[in-house]
Each structure stands twice: as structure tokens, then as C-alpha cells.
LUMZA-537476 format. One record per residue (C-alpha): x, y, z; residue in one letter. Coordinates in steps of 0.5 Angstrom, whole numbers, padded with zeros to 4 digits, always signed. Layout:
% residues N
XYZA;...
This chain:
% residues 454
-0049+0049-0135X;-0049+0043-0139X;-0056+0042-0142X;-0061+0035-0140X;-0062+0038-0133X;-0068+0037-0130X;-0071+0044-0124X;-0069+0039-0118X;-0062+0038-0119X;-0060+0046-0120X;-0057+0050-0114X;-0060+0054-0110X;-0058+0060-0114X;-0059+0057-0120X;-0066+0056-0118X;-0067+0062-0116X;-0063+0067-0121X;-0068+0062-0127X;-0074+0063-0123X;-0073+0071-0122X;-0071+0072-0129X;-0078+0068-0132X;-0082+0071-0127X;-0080+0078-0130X;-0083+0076-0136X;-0090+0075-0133X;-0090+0082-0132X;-0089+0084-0139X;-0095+0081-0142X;-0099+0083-0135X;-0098+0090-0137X;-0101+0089-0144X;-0107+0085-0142X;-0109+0091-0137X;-0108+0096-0142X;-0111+0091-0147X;-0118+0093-0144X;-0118+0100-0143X;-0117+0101-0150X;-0123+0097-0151X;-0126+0103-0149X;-0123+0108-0151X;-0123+0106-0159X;-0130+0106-0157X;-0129+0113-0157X;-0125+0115-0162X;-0126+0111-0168X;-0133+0111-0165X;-0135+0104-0165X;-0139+0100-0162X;-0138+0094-0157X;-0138+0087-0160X;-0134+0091-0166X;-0129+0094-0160X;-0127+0087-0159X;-0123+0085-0163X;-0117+0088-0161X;-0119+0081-0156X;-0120+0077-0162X;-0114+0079-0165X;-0110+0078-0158X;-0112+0071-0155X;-0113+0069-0163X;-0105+0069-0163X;-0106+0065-0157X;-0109+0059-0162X;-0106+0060-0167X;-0098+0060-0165X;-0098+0057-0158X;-0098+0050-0162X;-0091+0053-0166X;-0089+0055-0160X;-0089+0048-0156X;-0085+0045-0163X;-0081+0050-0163X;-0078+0050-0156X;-0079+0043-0156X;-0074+0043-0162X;-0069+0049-0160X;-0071+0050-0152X;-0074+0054-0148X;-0070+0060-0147X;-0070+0061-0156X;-0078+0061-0155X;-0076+0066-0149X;-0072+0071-0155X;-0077+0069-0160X;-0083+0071-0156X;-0080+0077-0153X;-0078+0080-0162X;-0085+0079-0163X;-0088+0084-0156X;-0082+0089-0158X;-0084+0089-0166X;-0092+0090-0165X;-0092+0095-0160X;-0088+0099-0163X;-0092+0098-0169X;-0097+0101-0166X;-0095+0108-0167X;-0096+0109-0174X;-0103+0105-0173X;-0104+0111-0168X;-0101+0117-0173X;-0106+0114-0179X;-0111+0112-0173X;-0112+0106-0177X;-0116+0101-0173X;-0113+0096-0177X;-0107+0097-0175X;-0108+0097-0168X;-0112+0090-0169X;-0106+0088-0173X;-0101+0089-0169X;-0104+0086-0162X;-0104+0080-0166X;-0097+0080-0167X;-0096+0083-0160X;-0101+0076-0158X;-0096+0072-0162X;-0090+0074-0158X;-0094+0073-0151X;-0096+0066-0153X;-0089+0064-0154X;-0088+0067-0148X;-0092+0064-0143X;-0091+0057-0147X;-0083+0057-0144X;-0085+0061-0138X;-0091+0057-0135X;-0088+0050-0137X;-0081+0052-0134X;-0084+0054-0127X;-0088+0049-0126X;-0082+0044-0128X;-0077+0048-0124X;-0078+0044-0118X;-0082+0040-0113X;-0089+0038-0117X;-0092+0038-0110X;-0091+0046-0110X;-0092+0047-0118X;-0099+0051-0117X;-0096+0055-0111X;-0090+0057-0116X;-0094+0059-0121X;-0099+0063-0118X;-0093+0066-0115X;-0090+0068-0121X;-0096+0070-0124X;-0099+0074-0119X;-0093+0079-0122X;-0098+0080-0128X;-0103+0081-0124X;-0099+0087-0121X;-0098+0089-0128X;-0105+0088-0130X;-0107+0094-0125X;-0102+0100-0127X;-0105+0098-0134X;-0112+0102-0132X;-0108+0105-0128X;-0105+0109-0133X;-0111+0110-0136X;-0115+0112-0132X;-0110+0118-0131X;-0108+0118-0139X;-0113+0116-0143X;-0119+0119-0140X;-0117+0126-0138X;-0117+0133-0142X;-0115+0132-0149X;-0113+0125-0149X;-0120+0123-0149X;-0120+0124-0156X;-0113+0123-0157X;-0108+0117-0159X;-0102+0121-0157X;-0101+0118-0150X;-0102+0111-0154X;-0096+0112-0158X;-0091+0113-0152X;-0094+0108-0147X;-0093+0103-0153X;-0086+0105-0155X;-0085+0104-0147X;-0088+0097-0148X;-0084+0096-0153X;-0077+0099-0149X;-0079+0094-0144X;-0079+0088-0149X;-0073+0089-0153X;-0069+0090-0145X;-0070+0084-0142X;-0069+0081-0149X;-0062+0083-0149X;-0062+0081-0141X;-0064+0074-0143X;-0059+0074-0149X;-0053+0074-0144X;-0056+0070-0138X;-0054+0063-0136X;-0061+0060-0137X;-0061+0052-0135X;-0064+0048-0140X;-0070+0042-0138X;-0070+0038-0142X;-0076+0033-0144X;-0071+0027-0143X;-0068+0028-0137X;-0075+0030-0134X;-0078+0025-0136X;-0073+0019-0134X;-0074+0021-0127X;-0081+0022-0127X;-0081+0015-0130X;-0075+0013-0124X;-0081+0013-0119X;-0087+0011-0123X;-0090+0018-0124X;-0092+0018-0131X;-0094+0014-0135X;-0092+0019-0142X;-0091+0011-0147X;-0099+0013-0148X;-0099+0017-0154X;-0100+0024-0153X;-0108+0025-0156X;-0109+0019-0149X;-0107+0024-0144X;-0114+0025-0142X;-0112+0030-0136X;-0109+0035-0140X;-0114+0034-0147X;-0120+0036-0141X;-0115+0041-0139X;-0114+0045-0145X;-0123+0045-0146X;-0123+0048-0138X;-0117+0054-0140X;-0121+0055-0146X;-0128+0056-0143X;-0124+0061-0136X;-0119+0065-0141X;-0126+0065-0145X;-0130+0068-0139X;-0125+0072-0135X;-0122+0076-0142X;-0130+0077-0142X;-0131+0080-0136X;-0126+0085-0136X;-0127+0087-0143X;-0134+0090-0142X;-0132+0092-0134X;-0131+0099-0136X;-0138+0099-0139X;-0142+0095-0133X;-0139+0100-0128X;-0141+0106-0132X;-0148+0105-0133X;-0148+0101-0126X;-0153+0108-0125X;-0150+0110-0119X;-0145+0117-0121X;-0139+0112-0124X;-0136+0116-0130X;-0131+0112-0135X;-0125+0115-0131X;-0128+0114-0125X;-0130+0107-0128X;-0122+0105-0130X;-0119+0107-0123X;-0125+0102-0121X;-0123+0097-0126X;-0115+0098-0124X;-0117+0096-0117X;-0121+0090-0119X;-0114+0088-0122X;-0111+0090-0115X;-0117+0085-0112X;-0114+0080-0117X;-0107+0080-0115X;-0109+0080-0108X;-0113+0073-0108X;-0107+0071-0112X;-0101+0071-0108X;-0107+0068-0102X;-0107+0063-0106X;-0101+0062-0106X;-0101+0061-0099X;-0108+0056-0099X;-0105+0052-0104X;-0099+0049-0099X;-0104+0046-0096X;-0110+0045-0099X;-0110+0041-0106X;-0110+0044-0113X;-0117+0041-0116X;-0120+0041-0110X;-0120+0049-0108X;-0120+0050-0116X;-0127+0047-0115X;-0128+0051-0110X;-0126+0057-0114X;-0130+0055-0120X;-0136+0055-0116X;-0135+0061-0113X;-0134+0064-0120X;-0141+0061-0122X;-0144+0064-0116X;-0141+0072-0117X;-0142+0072-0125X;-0150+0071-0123X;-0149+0076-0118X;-0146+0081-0124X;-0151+0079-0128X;-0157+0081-0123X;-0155+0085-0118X;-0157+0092-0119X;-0153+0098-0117X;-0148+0097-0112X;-0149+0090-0110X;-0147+0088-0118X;-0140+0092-0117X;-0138+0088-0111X;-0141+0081-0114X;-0136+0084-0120X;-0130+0086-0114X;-0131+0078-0111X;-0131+0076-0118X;-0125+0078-0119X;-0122+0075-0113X;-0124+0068-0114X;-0121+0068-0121X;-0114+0069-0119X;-0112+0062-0118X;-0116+0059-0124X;-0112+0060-0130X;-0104+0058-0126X;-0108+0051-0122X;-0111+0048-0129X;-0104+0049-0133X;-0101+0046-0127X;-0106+0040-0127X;-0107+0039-0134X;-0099+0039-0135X;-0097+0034-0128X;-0093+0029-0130X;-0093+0029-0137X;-0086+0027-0138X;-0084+0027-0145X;-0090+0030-0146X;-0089+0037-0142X;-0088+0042-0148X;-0093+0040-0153X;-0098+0039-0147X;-0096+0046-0144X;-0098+0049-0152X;-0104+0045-0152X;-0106+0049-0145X;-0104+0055-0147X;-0107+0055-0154X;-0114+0055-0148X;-0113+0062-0148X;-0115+0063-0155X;-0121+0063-0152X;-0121+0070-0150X;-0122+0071-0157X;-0129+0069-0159X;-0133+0070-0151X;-0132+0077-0151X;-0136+0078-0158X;-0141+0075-0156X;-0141+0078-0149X;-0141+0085-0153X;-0147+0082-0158X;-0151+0082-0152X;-0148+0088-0148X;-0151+0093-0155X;-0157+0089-0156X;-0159+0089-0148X;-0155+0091-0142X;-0148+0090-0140X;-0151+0087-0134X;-0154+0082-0137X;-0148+0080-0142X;-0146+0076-0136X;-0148+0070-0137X;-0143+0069-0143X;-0138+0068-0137X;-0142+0064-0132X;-0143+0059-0139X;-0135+0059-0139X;-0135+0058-0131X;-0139+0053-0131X;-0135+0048-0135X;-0128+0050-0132X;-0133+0047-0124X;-0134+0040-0129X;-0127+0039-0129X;-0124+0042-0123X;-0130+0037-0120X;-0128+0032-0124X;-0121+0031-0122X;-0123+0030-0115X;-0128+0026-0116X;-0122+0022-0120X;-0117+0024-0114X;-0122+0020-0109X;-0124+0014-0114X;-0116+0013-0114X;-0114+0013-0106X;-0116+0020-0104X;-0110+0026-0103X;-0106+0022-0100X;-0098+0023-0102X;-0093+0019-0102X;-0087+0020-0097X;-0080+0022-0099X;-0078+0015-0095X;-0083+0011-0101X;-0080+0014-0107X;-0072+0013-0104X;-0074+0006-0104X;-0078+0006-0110X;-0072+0009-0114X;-0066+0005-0109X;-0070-0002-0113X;-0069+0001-0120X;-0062+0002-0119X;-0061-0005-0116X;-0065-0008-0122X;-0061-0004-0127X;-0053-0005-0124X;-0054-0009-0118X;-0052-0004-0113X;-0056+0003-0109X;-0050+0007-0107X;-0052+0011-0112X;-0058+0013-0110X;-0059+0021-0108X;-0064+0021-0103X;-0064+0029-0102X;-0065+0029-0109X;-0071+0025-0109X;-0073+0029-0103X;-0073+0036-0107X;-0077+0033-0113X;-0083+0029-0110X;-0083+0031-0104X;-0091+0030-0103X;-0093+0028-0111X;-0101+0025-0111X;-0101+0018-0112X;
């Protein structure tokens, strides 16, 4: 298909071949962020190590986050989103299969070292991956596309634990790193199949022109303004750091709080537990999906982030069995967080799609300094109590989220405007450009801005 395409004028089936094929790639590092908290525990035992030192295979994981998602963005800003899609998927294959000689030295090092480079692939990858579904159609539905396609990581974020809890934990393995070795190798098999998947795909490029060219048809952007004034996606980059912080924070020490809850839950007992803590998850995720045809993004973002706040206190002072329900409905209530602040701090961008796209995701560096900070506290007090680090993080995603509907309602409330409204709008561009609008494609406007906030 020729390049300079925008996700509104792709066939059906274009669509939705491109929109399956990225969401594979959700997929891919829901898997190893699952496993990722798992082994928190895990090297505990091994190398035995304490908790603040434990995690920093998540500084190692999210830091890649803030160090590479920002060359990403210029790289796919450059060559494309499905060369960032090869790029990233090299750098997951290579890391994971470096960590079978970490596990033959049983360097912990090395683990740390090859969870970066695995971060650095995965960064690239939500870069193109987020961005390209949420351009790829309607801006209206752009959260309900990604919580849908994200809700895929969430299914595989629970096998990760699920895994474990039957491999990690049990017999000899407990003690082992032979099981480490063939899951990574396997992870790796994955990366390196659907990276010859994409090799051979026909992947419609969008490009930043001709999204910003129709945006700028019907008055939806306002991307002349440099980047540094796009004040909506600035504020969204600080509210992802503070969520990814808070939710990389909880689930890194979930394993810990279950088993010392003092209620008979042992560490294999507390992976299955935390495997269906991931089920809650997803689930909430894919209601979100259906909330969000109705219910505005910011306005059910606060909502969220409120509950958030509330479940984390709960965690924190709650004993015994209350806490691990606050900890299950905490769960729930993060499902929708992370995919709704990339899509209100990316909408109507423009030009400024891709760049914005890597500030965004570069909020998941976040992930790297919350969770030391959590398990300071979890060794120097109680586990229970290290939650107040993420109510912290909960807290400021509240402020953002409450203060686009604060904004939204200031500006006329959450009123869209109709698929008539933009026909006429782009009808007097073209009569302004050529003096005729015979060219106007209703049906194509209907598709792109069919409900687009004011």
C-alpha cells in the first residue's frame, strides 16, 4: 500500500489484519512483565537477596523504558513504525536468550543486564505499538482500541506467575535456575517468530503528515505550537510516571504481602494468588473496554484513580484477609490507567504523534525508582506498609485525570461534535482551497471523527 495513509482510510481488512498483527505484540511483553515479578522472588531465594536489592531487575526493566523509549520515537519518527516493530522485537529475542548463560554462571548481573536489553526492545515496542492503535481509526474509540488490545498483555501477564507458581516454586526448582533457562529461551523463540511474521507483512505505514493534514482539515489540532507547549501530553508524561511507578510497585512486592498476610498463604500459594490478581486485571480491562464506549476517558480515569487511592490505603492497613481483597480490587481499578493516559495525553497531537507517543511511554521509566523505594520500606518495616509509596504515585495520576474534567467542562463540557459538523467544516476548506466540494468524502469523515471532543 502506498505510504502517507492515515488509520481511516485503510479497508476493512487492512484494518483489521494491522490491528490484529500489533496486537500480537501486547502480548509479548505481558508475558515477561508477568514473569518479571515472579523472579523478584524468586532471586530472593537463590542468590539470597533482600527486597530493595531484588528490585533492580524493575530498575533495569522500566530504566530502559527512560532511557531508549525517547530514540525510539525518533527512530520510527524517521524510518516507520514497522522498522521500530523489527527493531524492538531483536532487541526482546536477544535479551532473553542471554539470560541462559546468566542462569548457567547464576550471575545476577547478568539477569539485571539482560532485563535492560529485554526493556529496551519492549519500550520500542509499545512506542509503535500504542501509537499505531491509537491513530489507527476513530479518536473517539482510541481508549477502547487500546484497552482492548492491551487487555492481551494482561492475559499474558497472568500465565507468567501461572508458570511459576507450578515451575519456579515447586521441589528442586525452588532452589534451581534450570526452569529459567528454557522459559527465556521459549520467550525468546516467540520474539524471533513474530519478528519474521512482521518481516513478511504488509504493515500500512501512518504517517505524521497525512495524520496531521486531516486533523488540521476539521480543526483538531493545534500541533503549530512547539512541542514543549503541548501542555496536555507534558502533564500526561509526569501522571504515566507516577501510575506505571505505583502499579510496577504493587505487583513487585505482591508475592511478599500475600505470604506474610499471616493467614496460611505460602509463596507458591502466593504466585497462583498473584497470577489471579493478573486475571482481575484483564478482566477489568476488557470492562473497560465496554465502559468507555459511553463513559468519557478522563472522566472515568478520575474515577479509577480515585478508587486506586482508596484500595492502596486499604493494602496498607488492612489486615489479614481484608488487605488481599483491597489488593484484588486494587487490581481491578488499574486496568484501564495506563492505555487511557496514553491516549488523553497523545489525542490530537498531530505531527506530534510519534515524539509525543515516546514521551509517554518514557512515563514507564517510572517503574524504575518506585518499587526500591517500596521495598526499602517492606525490609525495614512491613510489606503491608510499603504501600503508601503507590498511594503516592495514585494520587498524582487523581490530579491529572481530574483536571482534564475540570478543563473538559471549563471549554463546553463533553459535548462531540457530529459527523454532519465536520462534513460541513471540511466542505468550506475544500471551496476555500479550489472553489468546489465534490471532493468531500463524508463517509471518511464519519469514520475518522465520528464523536471527537471539542
Amino acid at each position: 500500500m502506498a505510504s502517507g495513509v492515515t488509520g481511516t482510510e485503510l479497508s476493512r481488512k487492512q484494518w483489521a489484519f494491522a490491528f490484529a498483527l500489533v496486537t500480537s505484540l501486547f502480548f509479548t511483553w505481558g508475558f515477561a512483565y508477568g514473569l518479571l515479578d515472579v523472579l523478584n522472588a524468586h532471586f530472593q531465594v537463590i542468590f539470597k537477596i533482600g527486597k530493595t536489592q531484588s528490585t533492580l531487575l524493575q530498575l533495569a526493566y522500566f530504566g530502559a523504558y527512560l532511557v531508549y523509549a525517547p530514540i525510539a520515537s525518533v527512530f520510527m519518527e524517521r524510518y516507520g513504525y514497522k522498522k521500530g516493530i523489527h527493531m524492538g522485537l531483536t532487541l526482546y529475542s536477544l535479551g532473553a536468550i542471554f539470560f541462559w548463560p546468566s542462569a548457567v554462571y547464576r550471575a545476577y548481573g547478568g539477569f539485571v543486564g539482560c532485563t535492560f536489553v529485554i526493556g529496551c526492545g519492549l519500550s520500542c515496542l509499545e512506542v509503535a505499538a500504542n501509537s499505531y492503535i491509537t491513530v489507527l481509526g476513530s479518536p473517539k474509540y482510541a481508549a477502547a482500541r487500546l484497552n482492548f488490545s492491551q487487555g492481551f498483555q494482561g492475559v499474558a501477564s497472568f500465565a507468567g506467575p501461572m508458570i511459576a507458581s507450578r515451575w519456579f516454586f515447586q521441589g528442586k526448582n525452588a532452589t534451581s535456575l534450570d526452569t529459567v533457562q528454557w522459559v527465556y529461551l521459549a520467550v525468546a523463540a516467540l520474539g524471533l517468530v513474530l519478528n519474521i511474521l512482521f518481516y513478511f507483512c504488509t504493515l500500512p505505514e501512518i504517517t505524521q503528515d497525512a495524520l496531521a493534514e486531516e486533523m488540521h482539515e476539521v480543526g483538531l489540532t493545534n500541533d503549530k505550537d512547539p512541542f514543549w507547549k503541548q501542555y496536555r501530553c507534558i502533564f500526561g508524561w509526569v501522571a504515566q510516571t507516577a501510575y506505571v511507578g505505583a502499579q510496577v510497585a504493587v505487583a513487585s512486592l505482591a508475592v511478599n504481602f500475600l505470604a506474610e498476610q499471616g493467614v496460611g498463604i505460602d509463596k507458591p500459594l502466593a504466585s497462583q494468588l498473584f497470577s489471579y490478581c493478573q486475571i482481575t486485571f484483564t478482566v477489568g480491562r476488557f470492562v473497560g473496554v465496554v465502559l468507555l464506549n459511553w463513559v468519557d476517558p478522563a472522566l472515568m480515569l478520575s474515577f479509577y484513580a480515585i478508587a486506586c487511592c482508596a484500595f492502596s490505603l486499604g493494602v496498607t492497613f488492612g489486615p489479614g484477609l481484608s488487605g488481599v481483597g483491597c489488593l484484588f480490587a486494587l487490581f481491578f481499578f488499574e486496568s484501564i490507567c495506563y492505555p487511557v493516559i496514553f491516549t488523553l495525553g497523545t489525542k490530537n497531537l498531530g505531527r506530534h504523534t510519534k515524539r509525543g507517543s515516546g514521551l509517554i511511554v518514557m512515563g514507564v521509566g517510572g517503574g524504575a525508582w518506585f518499587p526500591p523505594a517500596a521495598g526499602h520500606i517492606a525490609d525495614t518495616d512491613t510489606t503491608a506498609h510499603s504501600y503508601i509509596v503507590p498511594f503516592a504515585g495514585y494520587v498524582a495520576m487523581a490530579i491529572y485525570a481530574i483536571g482534564l474534567v475540570v478543563d473538559q467542562t471549563r471549554k463546553g463540557g463533553f459535548r462531540f461534535r457530529s459527523v454532519d459538523e465536520i462534513a460541513q467544516k471540511r466542505a468550506e476548506m475544500a471551496r476555500e482551497k479550489d472553489g468546489s466540494d465534490s471532493d468531500i468524502d463524508k463517509k471518511g469523515s464519519q469514520e475518522f471523527v465520528e464523536s471527537v471532543s471539542v
